[in-house]
Every structure is written in structure tokens, then in C-alpha cells.
C-alpha positions in Angstrom: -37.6 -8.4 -1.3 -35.9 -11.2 -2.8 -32.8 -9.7 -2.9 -33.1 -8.5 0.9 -33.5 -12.1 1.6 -30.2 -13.6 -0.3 -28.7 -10.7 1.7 -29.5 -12.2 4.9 -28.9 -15.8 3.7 -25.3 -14.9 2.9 -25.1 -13.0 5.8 -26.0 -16.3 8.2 -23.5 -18.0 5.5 -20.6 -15.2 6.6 -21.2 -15.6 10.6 -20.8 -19.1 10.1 -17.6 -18.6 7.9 -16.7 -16.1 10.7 -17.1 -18.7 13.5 -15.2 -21.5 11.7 -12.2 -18.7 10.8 -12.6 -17.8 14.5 -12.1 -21.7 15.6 -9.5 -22.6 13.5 -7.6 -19.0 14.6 -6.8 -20.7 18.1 -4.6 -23.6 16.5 -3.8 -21.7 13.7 -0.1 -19.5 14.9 1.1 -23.6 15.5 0.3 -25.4 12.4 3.0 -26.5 10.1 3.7 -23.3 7.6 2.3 -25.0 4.5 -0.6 -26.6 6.5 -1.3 -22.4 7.3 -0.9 -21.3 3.7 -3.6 -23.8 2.5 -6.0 -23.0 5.4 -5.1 -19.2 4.7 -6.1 -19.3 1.1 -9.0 -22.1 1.2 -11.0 -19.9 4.1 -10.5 -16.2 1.7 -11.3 -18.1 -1.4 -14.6 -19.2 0.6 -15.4 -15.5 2.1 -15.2 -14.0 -1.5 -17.6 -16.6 -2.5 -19.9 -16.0 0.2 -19.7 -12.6 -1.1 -20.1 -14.1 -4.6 -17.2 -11.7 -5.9 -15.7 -13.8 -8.6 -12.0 -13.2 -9.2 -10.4 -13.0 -12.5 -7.9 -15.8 -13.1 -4.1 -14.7 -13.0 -1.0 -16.3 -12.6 0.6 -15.5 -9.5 2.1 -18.6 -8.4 5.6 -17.6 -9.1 5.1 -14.9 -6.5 6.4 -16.6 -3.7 9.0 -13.8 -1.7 9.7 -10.8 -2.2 7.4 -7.7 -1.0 3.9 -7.5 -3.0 2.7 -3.6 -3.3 -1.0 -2.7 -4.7 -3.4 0.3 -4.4 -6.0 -0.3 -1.8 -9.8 -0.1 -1.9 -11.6 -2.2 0.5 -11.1 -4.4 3.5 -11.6 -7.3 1.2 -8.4 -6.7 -1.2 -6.9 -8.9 1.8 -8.8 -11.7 1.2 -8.6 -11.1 -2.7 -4.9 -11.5 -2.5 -4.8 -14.5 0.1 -7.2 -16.6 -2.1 -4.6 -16.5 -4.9 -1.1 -16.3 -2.7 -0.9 -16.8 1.3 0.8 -14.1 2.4 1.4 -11.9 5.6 0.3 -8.6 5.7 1.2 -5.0 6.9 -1.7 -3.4 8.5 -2.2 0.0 10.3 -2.7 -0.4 13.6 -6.6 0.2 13.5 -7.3 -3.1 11.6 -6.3 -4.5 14.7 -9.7 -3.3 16.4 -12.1 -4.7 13.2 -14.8 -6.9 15.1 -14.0 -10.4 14.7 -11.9 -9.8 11.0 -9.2 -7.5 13.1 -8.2 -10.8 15.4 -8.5 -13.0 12.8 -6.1 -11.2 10.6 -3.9 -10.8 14.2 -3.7 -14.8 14.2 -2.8 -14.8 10.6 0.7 -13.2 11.3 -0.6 -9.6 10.0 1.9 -7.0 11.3 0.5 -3.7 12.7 2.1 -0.3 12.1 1.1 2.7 14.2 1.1 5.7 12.2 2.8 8.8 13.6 4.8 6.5 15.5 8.5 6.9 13.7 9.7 4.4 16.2 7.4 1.8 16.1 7.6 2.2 12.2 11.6 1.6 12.1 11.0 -1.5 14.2 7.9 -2.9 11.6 10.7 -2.4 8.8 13.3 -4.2 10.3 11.0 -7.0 10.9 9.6 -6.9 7.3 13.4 -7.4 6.0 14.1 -10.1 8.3 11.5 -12.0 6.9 11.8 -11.1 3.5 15.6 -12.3 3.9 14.1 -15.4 5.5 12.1 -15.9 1.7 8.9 -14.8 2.9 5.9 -13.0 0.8 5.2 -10.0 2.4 2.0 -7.2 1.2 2.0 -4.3 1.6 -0.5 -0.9 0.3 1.9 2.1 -0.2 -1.2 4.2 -0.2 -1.7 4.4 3.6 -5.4 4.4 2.9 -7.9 3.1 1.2 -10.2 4.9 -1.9 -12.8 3.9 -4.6 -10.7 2.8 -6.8 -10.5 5.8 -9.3 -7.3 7.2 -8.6 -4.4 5.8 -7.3 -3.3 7.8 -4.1 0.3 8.8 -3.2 2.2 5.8 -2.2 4.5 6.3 1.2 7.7 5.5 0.2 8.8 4.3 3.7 6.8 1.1 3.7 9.3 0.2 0.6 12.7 0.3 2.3 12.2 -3.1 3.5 12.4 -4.6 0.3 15.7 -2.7 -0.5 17.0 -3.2 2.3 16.9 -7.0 1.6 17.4 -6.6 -2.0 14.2 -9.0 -2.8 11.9 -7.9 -5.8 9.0 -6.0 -5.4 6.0 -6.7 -7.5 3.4 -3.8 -8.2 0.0 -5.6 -8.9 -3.2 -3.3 -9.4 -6.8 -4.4 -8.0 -9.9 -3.4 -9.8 -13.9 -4.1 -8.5 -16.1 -3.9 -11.9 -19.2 -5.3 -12.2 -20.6 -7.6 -15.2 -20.1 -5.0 -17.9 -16.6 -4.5 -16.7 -17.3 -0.9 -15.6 -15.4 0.0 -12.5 -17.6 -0.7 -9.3 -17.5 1.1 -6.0 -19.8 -1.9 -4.5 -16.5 -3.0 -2.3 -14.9 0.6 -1.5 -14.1 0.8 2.3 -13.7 4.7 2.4 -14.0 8.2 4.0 -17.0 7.8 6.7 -18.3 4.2 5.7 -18.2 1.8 8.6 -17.3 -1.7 8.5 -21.0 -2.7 8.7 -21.9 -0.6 6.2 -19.3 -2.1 3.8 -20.7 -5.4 4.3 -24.1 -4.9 4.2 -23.5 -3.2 0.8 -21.2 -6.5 -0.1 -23.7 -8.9 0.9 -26.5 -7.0 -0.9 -24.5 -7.0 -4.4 -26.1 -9.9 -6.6 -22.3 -9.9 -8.5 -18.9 -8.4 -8.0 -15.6 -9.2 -10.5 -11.8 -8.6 -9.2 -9.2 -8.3 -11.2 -5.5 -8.7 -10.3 -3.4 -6.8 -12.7 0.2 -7.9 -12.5 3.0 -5.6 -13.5 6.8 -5.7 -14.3 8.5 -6.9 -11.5 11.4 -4.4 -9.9 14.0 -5.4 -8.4 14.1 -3.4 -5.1 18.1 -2.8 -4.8 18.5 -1.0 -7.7 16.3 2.2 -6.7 16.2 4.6 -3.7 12.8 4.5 -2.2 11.5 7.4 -3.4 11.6 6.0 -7.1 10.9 2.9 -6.1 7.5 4.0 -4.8 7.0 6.2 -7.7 7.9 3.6 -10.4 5.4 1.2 -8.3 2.9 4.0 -8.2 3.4 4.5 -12.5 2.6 0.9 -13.4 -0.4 0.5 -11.1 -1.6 3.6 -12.3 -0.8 3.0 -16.0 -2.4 -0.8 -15.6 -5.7 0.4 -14.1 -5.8 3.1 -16.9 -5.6 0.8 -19.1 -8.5 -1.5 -17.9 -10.7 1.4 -18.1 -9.8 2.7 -21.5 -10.7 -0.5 -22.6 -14.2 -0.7 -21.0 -14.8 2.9 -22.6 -13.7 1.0 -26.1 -15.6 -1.5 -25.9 -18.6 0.4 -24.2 -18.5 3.0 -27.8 -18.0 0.4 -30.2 -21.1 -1.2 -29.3 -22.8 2.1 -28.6 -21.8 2.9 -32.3 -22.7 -1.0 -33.8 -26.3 -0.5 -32.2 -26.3 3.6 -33.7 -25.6 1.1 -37.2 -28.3 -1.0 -36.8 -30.9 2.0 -36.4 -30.0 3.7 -39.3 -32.7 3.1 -42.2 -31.9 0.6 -44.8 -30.8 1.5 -48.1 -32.0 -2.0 -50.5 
């Protein structure tokens, strides 16, 4: 019962978020660029506290061009990134049609991508490269889609060819929901046949969610074809989120076996 009523509470909290967001949205395309960054970042550090996900400190400041790639598992990675580096997004086209979140992310500069549409897709990559040229931070998940979080999915090499095309460096950084153990959590996952409500119902009804950020080596897009590119990106993310979990299971067995110690019978 109690927890059914913080729920609630934080959801009045997020439609009042949502209305501000919403607001400030209609000024927001002609505000000075660094006036848009701060707004950008202040209003997704305040939804993930709404949500009371706490994000793991990193260092990402000196991320400031270039094209950011990470594997993708919830709506909310968005907002993860944003409340640590403003930065423009590439969304498929469906985001566009999110109740309330899909316009607001349409006034933040998001570009759409249709996909199927080889075109339309040509057209999104020239744009990306213009703007990367320009020393823009551009985001972007190779993955298409989003999962839980257990596997990293094939990464389409085409959404990369921007950032060797404009010979910027590309910056593979891997997102992990755990809760306070540090096991992997699935309370954010936006996947298969969950709807948007249903993600953030199951969001606002989480006492506690931890993000982590995982930066990797950076690579410099010129120096690869896309195809290795993608798959290089793909290794490190995969190889950093292996990592965090191989290090929960550590640390989950060595306590396992220090409490096994303490239960054996003593021999003074």
C-alpha cells in the first residue's frame, strides 16, 4: 500500500515534470545553444530523479563531438545520457508518436529515421555528418532496438558511416540498470510487447534503480570501414558489460563463501 502510494506521488511529480518540459518545448528550438544544453541536461537529471534512478558518476565531459554509440535498453537511456552530456539524438521514426515524451524529444533536435526507408536513411546520414563536421555530439544505438540488457544485439553498421564520413571519433559507452546489490535489473527494459505505460508504471513503482555508464576506448571513425567499426564498437560494449557482471558474480560468491566460513563449527 505504501509503495502503491509513492508510485502515484511520483507519478503527479512526473506529469508535472512533463508539463514544465512541455512549456519550456515551445521557446526551446530558439534559445541560445548553451542556454539549450543546460535546460536539456537540468530537465533529464530531474526525470531520473523523479524516477529516483541514481546514476553512477563518470567522466564524460570531454565528450563533446564526435558520434556517441551504446546498446539500448529502455526509453530512459535518453535521458540517462542527456543528464550527463546534451546531445542530439537519432531516433526511429516511432519515437516520434510517444505521448507527450515523442514531441518533446522532436523539440530537442532528435532526428527521426524511417526504417525500410533506404532513402530517407541516406538523407538522416548526410545530415548526421554535416553536423558532426559542424563539432556537434551526436547519439546514436547501433542496435536498432531495444533489449533487457543481457545481451548486446547486432549493431547496424549503417548508422556508423556518418562518423567516418566526417572522420570524428566515435565513442562506444555501455549502459547497465542494476539494482542495490549491483545485479543487473530489468526494472527499466522497454522491450518486445511492453507498452510505454507499462514501462513507466513499472519505473515509478521501483523503490531504487542504479545506471552505470561504462565508457570505452575511443575509435577514431576514419580508420575503419563500417562494418568493423560497428563490430569493434559492438566488442567493447560487449566486453565492458561482461565485465560488470563477472564482477557482481565475484563479489556475490565471495560473500556467499565468507558467510559458508562463518557457519562452520569452531575448532578452540
Amino acid at each position: 500500500m505504501l509503495q502503491r502510494s509513492i508510485a502515484l506521488f511520483r507519478a503527479l511529480r512526473l506529469a508535472l515534470h512533463i508539463a514544465y518540459g512541455l512549456l519550456m518545448a515551445l521557446i526551446y528550438p530558439r534559445l541560445p545553444a548553451g542556454m539549450r544544453r543546460t535546460i536539456l541536461q537540468n530537465w533529464s537529471a530531474d526525470l531520473l530523479n523523479i524516477f529516483n534512478v541514481k546514476l553512477q558518476a563518470v567522466d564524460l565531459g570531454a565528450l563533446r563531438n564526435g558520434l556517441i554509440v551504446s546498446n539500448h535498453i529502455s526509453w530512459l537511456d535518453v535521458f540517462v545520457l542527456n543528464s550527463v552530456v546534451p546531445m542530439r539524438f537519432v531516433a526511429k521514426s516511432e519515437v516520434r508518436r510517444w505521448p507527450a515524451i515523442g514531441w518533446l524529444c522532436a523539440r530537442a533536435n532528435t532526428l527521426f529515421i524511417e526504417r525500410g526507408n533506404a532513402r530517407a536513411a541516406a538523407r538522416i546520414n548526410k545530415q548526421l555528418g554535416d553536423l558532426m563536421q559542424q563539432g556537434e555530439c551526436l547519439a546514436v544505438f547501433p542496435e536498432g532496438t531495444s533489449t533487457d540488457g543481457a545481451q548486446v544485439a547486432h549493431f547496424h553498421a549503417f548508422l556508423l558511416q556518418p562518423a567516418i564520413d566526417a572522420s570524428v571519433a566515435l565513442h562506444p559507452i555501455a549502459i547497465r540498470y542494476q539494482d542495490e546489490s549491483g545485479a543487473r535489473s530489468t526494472a527499466a527494459a522497454y522491450f518486445d510487447n511492453i507498452s510505454f505505460g507499462a514501462s513507466m508504471w513499472t519505473l515509478l513503482n521501483t523503490p531504487r534503480l542504479h545506471v552505470r555508464l561504462i565508457p570505452t576506448p575511443t575509435l577514431h571513425a576514419a580508420d575503419f570501414e563500417r562494418r568493423e567499426l560497428a563490430r569493434r564498437a559492438h566488442e567493447s560494449i560487449s566486453a565492458a558489460l561482461q565485465q560488470a557482471e563477472s564482477h557482481k558474480l565475484h563479489i556475490a560468491l565471495t560473500d556467499t563463501q565468507h558467510s559458508d566460513t562463518n557457519l562452520l563449527p569452531s575448532t578452540t
